[in-house]
C-alpha positions in Angstrom: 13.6 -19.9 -28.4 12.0 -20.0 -25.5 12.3 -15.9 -24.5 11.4 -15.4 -28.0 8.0 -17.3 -27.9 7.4 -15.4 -24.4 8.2 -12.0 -26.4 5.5 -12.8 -29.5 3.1 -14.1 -26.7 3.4 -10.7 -24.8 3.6 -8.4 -27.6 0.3 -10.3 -29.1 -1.4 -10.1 -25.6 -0.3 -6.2 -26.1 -2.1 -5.9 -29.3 -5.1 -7.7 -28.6 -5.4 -5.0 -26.0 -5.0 -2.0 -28.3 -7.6 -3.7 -30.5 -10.5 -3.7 -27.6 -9.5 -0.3 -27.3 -10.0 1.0 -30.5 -13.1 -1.5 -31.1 -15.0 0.3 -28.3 -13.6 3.6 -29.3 -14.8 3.3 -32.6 -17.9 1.6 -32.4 -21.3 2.2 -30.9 -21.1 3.3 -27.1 -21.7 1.0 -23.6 -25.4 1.6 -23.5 -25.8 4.2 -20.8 -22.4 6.1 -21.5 -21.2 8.4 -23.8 -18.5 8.3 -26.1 -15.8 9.8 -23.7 -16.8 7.5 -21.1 -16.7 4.1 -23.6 -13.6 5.6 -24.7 -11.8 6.0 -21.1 -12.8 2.1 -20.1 -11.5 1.1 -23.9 -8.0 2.4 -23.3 -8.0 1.5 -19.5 -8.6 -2.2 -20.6 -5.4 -1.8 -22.7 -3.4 -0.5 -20.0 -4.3 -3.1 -17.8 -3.4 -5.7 -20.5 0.0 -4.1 -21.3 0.5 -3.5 -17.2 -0.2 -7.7 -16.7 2.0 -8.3 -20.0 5.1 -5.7 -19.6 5.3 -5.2 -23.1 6.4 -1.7 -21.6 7.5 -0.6 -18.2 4.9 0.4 -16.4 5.4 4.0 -15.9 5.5 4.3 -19.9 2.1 2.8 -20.1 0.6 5.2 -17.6 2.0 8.1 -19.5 0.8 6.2 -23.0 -2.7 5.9 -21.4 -2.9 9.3 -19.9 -2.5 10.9 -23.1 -4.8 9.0 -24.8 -7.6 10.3 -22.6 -6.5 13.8 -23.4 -6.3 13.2 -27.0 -8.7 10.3 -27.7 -11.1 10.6 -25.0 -11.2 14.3 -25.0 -10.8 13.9 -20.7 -9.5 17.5 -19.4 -5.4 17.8 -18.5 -6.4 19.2 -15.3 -8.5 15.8 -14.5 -5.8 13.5 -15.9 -2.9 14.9 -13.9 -4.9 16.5 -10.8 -3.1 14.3 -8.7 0.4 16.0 -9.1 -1.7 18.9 -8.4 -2.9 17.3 -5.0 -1.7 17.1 -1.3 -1.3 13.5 -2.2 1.4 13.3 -4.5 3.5 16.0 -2.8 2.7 14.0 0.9 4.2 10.5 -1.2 7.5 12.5 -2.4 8.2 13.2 1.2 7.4 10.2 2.6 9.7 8.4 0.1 12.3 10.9 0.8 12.0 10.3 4.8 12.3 6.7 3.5 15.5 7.4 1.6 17.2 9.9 5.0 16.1 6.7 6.9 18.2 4.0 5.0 21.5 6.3 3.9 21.5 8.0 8.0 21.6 3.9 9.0 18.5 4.8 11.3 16.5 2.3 9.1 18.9 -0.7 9.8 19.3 0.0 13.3 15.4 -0.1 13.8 15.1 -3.0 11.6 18.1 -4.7 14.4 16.1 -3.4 17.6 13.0 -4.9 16.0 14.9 -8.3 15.6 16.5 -8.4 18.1 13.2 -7.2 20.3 11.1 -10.2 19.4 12.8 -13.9 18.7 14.5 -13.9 15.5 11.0 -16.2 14.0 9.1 -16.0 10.9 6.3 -16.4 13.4 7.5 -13.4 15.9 8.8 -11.0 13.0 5.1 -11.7 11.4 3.6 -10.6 14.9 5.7 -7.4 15.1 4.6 -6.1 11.5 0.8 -6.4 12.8 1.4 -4.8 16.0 3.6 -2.2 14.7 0.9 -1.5 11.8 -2.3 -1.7 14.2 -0.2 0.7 16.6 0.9 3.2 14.1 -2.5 3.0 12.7 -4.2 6.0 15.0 -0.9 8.2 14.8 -0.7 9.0 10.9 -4.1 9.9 8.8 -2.5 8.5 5.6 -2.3 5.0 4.9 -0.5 5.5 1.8 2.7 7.6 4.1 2.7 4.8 6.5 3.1 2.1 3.9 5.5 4.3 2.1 7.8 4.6 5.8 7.4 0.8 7.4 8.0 -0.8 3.8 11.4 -0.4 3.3 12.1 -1.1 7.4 10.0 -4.6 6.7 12.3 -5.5 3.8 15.7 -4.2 6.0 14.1 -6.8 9.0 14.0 -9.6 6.3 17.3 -8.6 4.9 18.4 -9.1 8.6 17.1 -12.2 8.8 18.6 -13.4 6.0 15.1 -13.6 4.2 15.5 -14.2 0.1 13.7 -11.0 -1.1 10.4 -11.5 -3.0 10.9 -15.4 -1.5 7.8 -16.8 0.8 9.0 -15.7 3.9 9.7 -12.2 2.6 6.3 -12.0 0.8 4.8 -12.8 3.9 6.1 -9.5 6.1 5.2 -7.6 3.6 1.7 -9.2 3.5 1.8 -8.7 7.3 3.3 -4.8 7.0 0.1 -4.0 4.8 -2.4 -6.0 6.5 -1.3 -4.3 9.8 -1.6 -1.0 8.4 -4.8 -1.1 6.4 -6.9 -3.3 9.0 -7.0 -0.1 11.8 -7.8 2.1 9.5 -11.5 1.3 8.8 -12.1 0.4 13.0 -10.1 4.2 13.7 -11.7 7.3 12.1 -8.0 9.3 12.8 -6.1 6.0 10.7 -6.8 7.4 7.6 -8.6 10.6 5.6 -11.3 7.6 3.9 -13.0 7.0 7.4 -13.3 11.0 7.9 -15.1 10.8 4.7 -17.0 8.3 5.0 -18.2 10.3 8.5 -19.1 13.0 6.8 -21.4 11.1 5.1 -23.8 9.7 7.7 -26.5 11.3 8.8 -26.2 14.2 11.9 -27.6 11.9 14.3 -25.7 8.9 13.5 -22.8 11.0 13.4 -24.3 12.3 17.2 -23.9 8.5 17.8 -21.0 7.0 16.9 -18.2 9.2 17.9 -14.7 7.6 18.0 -15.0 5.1 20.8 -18.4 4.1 19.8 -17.2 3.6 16.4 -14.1 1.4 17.5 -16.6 -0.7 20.3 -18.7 -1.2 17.0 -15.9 -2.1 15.0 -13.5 -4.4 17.3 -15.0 -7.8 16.9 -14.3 -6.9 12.9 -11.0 -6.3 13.6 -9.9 -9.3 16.1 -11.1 -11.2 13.2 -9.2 -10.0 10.6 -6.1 -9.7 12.6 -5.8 -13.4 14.1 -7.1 -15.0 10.0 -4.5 -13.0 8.7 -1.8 -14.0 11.1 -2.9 -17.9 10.9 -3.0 -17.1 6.9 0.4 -15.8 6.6 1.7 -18.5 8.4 0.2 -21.1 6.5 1.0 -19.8 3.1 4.5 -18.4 3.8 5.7 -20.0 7.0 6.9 -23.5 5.5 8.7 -24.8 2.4 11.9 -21.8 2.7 14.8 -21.3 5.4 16.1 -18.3 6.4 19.5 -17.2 4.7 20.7 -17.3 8.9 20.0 -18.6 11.6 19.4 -17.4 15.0 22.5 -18.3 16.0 24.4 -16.4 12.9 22.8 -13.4 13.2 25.1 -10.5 14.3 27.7 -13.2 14.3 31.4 -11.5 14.7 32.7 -14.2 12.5 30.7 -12.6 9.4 32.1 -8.8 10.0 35.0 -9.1 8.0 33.2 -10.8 4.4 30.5 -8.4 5.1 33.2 -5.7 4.9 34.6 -7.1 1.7 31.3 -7.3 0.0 30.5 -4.0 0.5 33.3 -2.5 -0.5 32.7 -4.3 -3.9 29.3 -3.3 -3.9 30.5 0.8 -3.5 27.6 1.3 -1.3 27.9 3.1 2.3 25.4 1.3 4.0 24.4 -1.8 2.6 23.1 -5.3 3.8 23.7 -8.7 2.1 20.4 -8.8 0.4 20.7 -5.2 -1.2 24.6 -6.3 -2.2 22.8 -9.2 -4.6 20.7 -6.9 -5.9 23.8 -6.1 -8.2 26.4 -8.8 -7.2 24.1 -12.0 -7.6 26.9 -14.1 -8.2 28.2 -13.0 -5.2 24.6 -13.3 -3.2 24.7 -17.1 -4.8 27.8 -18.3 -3.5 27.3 -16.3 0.3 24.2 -17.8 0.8 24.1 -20.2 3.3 26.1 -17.7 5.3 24.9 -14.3 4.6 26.5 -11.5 6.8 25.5 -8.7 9.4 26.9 -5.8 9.6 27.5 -2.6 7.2 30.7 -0.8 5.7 31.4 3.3 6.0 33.3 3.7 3.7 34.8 7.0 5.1 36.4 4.8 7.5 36.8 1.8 6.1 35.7 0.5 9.0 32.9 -2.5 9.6 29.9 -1.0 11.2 29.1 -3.2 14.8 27.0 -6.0 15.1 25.8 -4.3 18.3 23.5 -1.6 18.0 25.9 1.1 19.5 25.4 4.7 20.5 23.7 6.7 17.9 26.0 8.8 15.0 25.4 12.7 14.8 23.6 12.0 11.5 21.3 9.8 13.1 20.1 11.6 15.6 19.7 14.3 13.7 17.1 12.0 11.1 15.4 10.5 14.6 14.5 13.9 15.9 13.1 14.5 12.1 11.3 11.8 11.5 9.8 11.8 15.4 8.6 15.3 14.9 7.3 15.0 11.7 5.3 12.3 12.9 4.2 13.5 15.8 2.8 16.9 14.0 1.0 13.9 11.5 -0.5 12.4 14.4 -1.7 16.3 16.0 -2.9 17.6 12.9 -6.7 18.0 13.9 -5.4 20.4 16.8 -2.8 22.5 15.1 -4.6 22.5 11.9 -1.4 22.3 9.7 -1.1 20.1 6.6 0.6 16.9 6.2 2.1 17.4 3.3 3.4 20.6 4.4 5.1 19.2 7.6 6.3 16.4 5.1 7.8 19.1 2.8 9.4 21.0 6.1 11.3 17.4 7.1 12.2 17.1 3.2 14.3 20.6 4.2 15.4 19.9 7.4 16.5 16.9 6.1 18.8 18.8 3.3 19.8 21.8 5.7 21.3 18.8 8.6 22.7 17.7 5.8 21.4 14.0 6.6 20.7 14.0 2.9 22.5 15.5 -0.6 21.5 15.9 -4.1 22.9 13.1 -4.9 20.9 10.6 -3.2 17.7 12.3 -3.5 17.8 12.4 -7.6 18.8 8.5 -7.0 17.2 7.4 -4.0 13.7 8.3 -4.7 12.1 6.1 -7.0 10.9 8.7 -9.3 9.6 6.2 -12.0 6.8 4.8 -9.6 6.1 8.7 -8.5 4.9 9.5 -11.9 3.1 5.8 -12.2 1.2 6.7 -8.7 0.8 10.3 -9.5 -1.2 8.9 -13.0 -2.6 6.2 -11.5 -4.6 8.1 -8.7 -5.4 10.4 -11.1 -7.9 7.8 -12.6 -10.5 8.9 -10.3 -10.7 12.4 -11.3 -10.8 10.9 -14.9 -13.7 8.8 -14.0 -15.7 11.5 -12.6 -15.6 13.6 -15.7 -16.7 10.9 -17.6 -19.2 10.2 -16.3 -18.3 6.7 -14.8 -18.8 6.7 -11.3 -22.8 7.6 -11.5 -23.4 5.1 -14.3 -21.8 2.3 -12.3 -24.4 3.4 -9.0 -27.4 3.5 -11.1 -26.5 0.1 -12.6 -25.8 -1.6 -9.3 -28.0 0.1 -7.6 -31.3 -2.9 -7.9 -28.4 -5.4 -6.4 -28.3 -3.3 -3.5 -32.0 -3.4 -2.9 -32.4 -7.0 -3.0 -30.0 -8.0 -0.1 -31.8 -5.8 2.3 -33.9 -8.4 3.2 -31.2 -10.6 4.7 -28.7 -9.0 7.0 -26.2 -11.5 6.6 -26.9 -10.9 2.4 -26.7 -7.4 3.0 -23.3 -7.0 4.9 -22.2 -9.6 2.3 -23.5 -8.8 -0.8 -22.2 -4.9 0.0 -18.7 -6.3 0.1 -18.8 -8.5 -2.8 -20.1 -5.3 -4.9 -17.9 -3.1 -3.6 -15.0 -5.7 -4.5 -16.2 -5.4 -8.1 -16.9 -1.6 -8.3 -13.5 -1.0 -7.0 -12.2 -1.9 -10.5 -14.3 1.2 -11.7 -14.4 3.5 -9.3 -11.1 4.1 -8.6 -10.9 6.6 -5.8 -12.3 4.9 -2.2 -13.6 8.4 -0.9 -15.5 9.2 -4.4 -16.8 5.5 -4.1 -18.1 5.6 -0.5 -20.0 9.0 -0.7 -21.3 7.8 -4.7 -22.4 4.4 -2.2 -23.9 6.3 0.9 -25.7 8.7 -1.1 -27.9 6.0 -2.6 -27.6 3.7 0.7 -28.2 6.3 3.2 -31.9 6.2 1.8 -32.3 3.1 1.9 -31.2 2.1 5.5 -34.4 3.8 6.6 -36.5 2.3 4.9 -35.2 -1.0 5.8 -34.8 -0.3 9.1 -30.8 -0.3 9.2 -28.5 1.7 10.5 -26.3 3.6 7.9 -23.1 3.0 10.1 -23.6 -0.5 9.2 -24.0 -0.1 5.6 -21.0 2.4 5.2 -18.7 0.6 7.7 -19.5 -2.7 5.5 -18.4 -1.2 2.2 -15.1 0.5 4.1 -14.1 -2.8 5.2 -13.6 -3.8 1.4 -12.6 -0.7 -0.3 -9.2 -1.9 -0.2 -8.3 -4.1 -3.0 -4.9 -4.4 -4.7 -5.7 -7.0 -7.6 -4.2 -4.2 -9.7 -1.9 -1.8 -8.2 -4.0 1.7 -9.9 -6.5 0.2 -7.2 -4.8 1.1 -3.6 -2.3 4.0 -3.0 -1.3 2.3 0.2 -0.3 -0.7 -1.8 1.3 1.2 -4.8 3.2 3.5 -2.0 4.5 0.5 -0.2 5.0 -1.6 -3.6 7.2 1.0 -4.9 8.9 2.1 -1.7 10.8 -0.8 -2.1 11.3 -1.0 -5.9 9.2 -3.8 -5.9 12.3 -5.8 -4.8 10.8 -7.4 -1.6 7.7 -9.7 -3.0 6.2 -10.1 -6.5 2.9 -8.0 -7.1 1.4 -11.5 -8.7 2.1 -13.0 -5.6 0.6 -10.1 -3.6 -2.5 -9.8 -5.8 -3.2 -13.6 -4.8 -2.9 -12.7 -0.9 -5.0 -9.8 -1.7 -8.0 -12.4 -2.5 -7.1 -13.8 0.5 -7.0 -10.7 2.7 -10.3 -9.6 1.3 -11.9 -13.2 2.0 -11.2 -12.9 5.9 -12.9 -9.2 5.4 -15.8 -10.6 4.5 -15.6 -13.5 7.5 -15.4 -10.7 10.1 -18.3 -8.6 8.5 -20.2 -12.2 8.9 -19.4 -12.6 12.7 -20.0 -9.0 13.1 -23.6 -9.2 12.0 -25.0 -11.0 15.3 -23.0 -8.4 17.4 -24.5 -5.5 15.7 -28.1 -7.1 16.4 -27.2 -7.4 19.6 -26.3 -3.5 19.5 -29.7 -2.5 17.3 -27.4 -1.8 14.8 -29.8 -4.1 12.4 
């Protein structure tokens, strides 16, 4: 009775979203907008509400939506698919290939070990090793949606060594601590990501003459200390209590386990497979092995167990570490040899086939093709936007709240994060919304007598926002990198409220600094 009042409930939440739909669509437009652009928020408000109710997965919505703009809306094909047209897309598919070489070579679980067994085998240690290795990284790789798409999967195979439940508290919190590592360089780092070249490009020459990359970091560190140490004390506090670990320090890499781990796998048919991905389709089994949960992995080839130890590398192995360190070393040297990401992601998608790390077989079933076509619509959102008019009517409409902070700097620096928080549920695309922002701030920063770095470095520091998942592709790469099998995307969406409050505390410390610099 009770799945059947949950299903009525759900499909009723479903049609009272169709019915806002069709109301706007069919009755005077949003005053400012035009009928395609009333139409496009209509059926957007009823894809959200089927996403948040599942009354169909979500990649089915995504399509159901994007024709609707094509048919309904009258919104161009090119605009409501441009991104399988994109670098971006084509970048994601290699990147969750990569993923998929990492995990079936075993190079993903011997990292995931190294990383263990580098830092003590604590919620509180693991948690530090997902910020540093995100902060790190951060520089190397100008996508933030490639490097949540790689380190996802190796966070969930660190809490699956650990003996973490998946999408439990603990686990919820690396992956919090994965995606906080990554996205917090980015907006301190022009080279972290493609947004803060953007946003470059839209400041004046002689700002630009001024802040240069170490300028721009000096300008930007106190921001980033900041966001880095609440976020680690957050994480802590809201996922380090209340759950044990499936194992101990003590039983993990324990010989005992070797030989159930063995057994289990074999009964799962997998080649490489830990205890958590085993309950993925043996719960039963996961239920009754879980106070001791095992180490290890099974080739079947050999029927042998895999060591606890790390070991010396296997042939395929290597061969996947000497892809994935020059593919991310040509990411990292892109502005010098001038060649494109997603075509040196496309080359280790080859290599990865020709070395035979790879087959057929487990690219049509490892990569998550289902969240590929969600992304690829989702993303697309902005170009939808942009044809209909959206993005400028949202500007001009805001654009009075913007002028009435300037008195206060702390207002200012505040009240451009709390707008851009808001807008982001609009204007879907971070680069269209930062040079649709600058172009009307830019202006106004003289006249005020603030610098524009201070403006555009105040609405970057926000632009991230994951309430909904069409929001960020770093957060839908990462989300669906893992199936969605590590932490709950309602309990992510409340962490990104979180995440997004401590943004806003280090744009508030900042403000004295930046006095201090003449920055305001």
């Amino acid at each position: 009775m009770k799945e059947e009042a949950k299903r009525r409930i759900k499909l009723g939440c479903a049609a009272a979203g169709a019915l806002v739909a069709a109301l706007l669509i069919t009755t005077c437009p949003i005053p400012g907008l035009s009928y395609q652009a009333t139409a496009v928020l209509g059926i957007l408000i009823m894809a959200i509400v089927w996403w948040i109710t599942g009354v169909l997965p979500e990649f089915v919505t995504a399509v159901v939506m994007a024709v609707l703009f094509v048919v309904v809306a009258g919104i161009s094909v090119g605009a409501t698919f441009s991104t399988f047209a994109s670098s971006t897309w084509w970048l994601l598919l290699s990147a969750f290939t990569l993923g998929v070489g990492m995990k079936t070579s075993g190079l993903m679980r011997r990292i995931a070990l190294a990383i263990v067994r580098k830092f003590p085998r604590t919620f509180r240690c693991q948690v530090i090793a997902q910020l540093v290795t995100g902060t790190v990284l951060g520089p190397l790789i100008p996508s933030l949606a490639v490097k949540g798409a790689m380190l996802a999967p190796l966070a969930m195979s660190i809490g699956d060594e650990l003996g973490y439940e998946r999408q439990g508290k603990r686990a919820t919190g690396l992956f919090a601590a994965m995606l906080v590592g990554i996205r917090t360089v980015a907006p301190t780092i022009v080279s972290a990501s493609v947004t803060g070249y953007a946003l470059m490009a839209t400041l004046p020459a002689d700002v630009q003459e001024q802040f240069n990359m170490a300028s721009w970091f000096v300008a930007a560190l106190p921001w980033l200390v900041v966001v880095l140490a609440l976020n680690y004390f957050l994480i802590m506090g809201m996922y380090g209590r209340g759950e044990k670990a499936g194992s101990s320090s003590e039983t993990v890499g324990a010989p005992g386990n070797a030989q159930s781990f063995k057994q289990s796998s074999l009964r799962c048919g997998t080649r490489f497979v830990g205890a958590a991905e085993c309950a993925d389709s043996k719960q039963d089994e996961a239920g009754n092995s879980a106070g001791e949960p095992s180490r290890g992995g099974t080739d079947l080839n050999d029927n042998q167990s895999i060591p606890d130890g790390l070991g010396p590398l296997s042939v395929v192995e290597k061969r996947m570490l000497a892809i994935i360190l020059m593919t991310v070393v040509l990411w990292a040297t892109e502005p010098f040899h001038h060649i494109s990401a997603m075509a040196v992601g496309l080359a280790a998608l080859v290599f990865m086939f020709v070395l035979k790390v790879i087959d057929v077989l487990a690219f049509k079933s490892g990569v998550n093709w289902t969240s590929l076509l969600f992304i690829g619509i989702a993303l697309g959102l902005g170009s939808v936007f942009a044809e209909a008019g959206l993005n400028d009517w949202v500007m001009q409409t805001c654009g009075p709240a913007f002028q009435a902070l300037a008195g206060n700097p702390y207002l200012l620096v505040l009240g451009i994060g709390v707008i851009t928080v808001v807008l982001r549920f609009l204007i879907v695309s971070e680069v269209a919304y930062l040079n649709l922002l600058m172009a009307f701030l830019v202006p106004m920063a003289a006249s005020v007598g603030v610098n524009p770095w201070v403006l555009g470095f105040s609405a970057y520091a926000l632009v991230i926002a994951w309430f909904a998942k069409y929001q960020s592709p770093i957060y839908l790469a990462a989300f669906y990198a893992v199936d969605g099998k590590m932490a709950k995307h309602s309990e992510l969406a409340k962490y990104c409220g979180v995440y997004l409050a401590t943004c806003l505390a280090g744009l508030v410390v900042c403000v004295p600094y930046w006095q201090w610099m003449g920055l305001l």
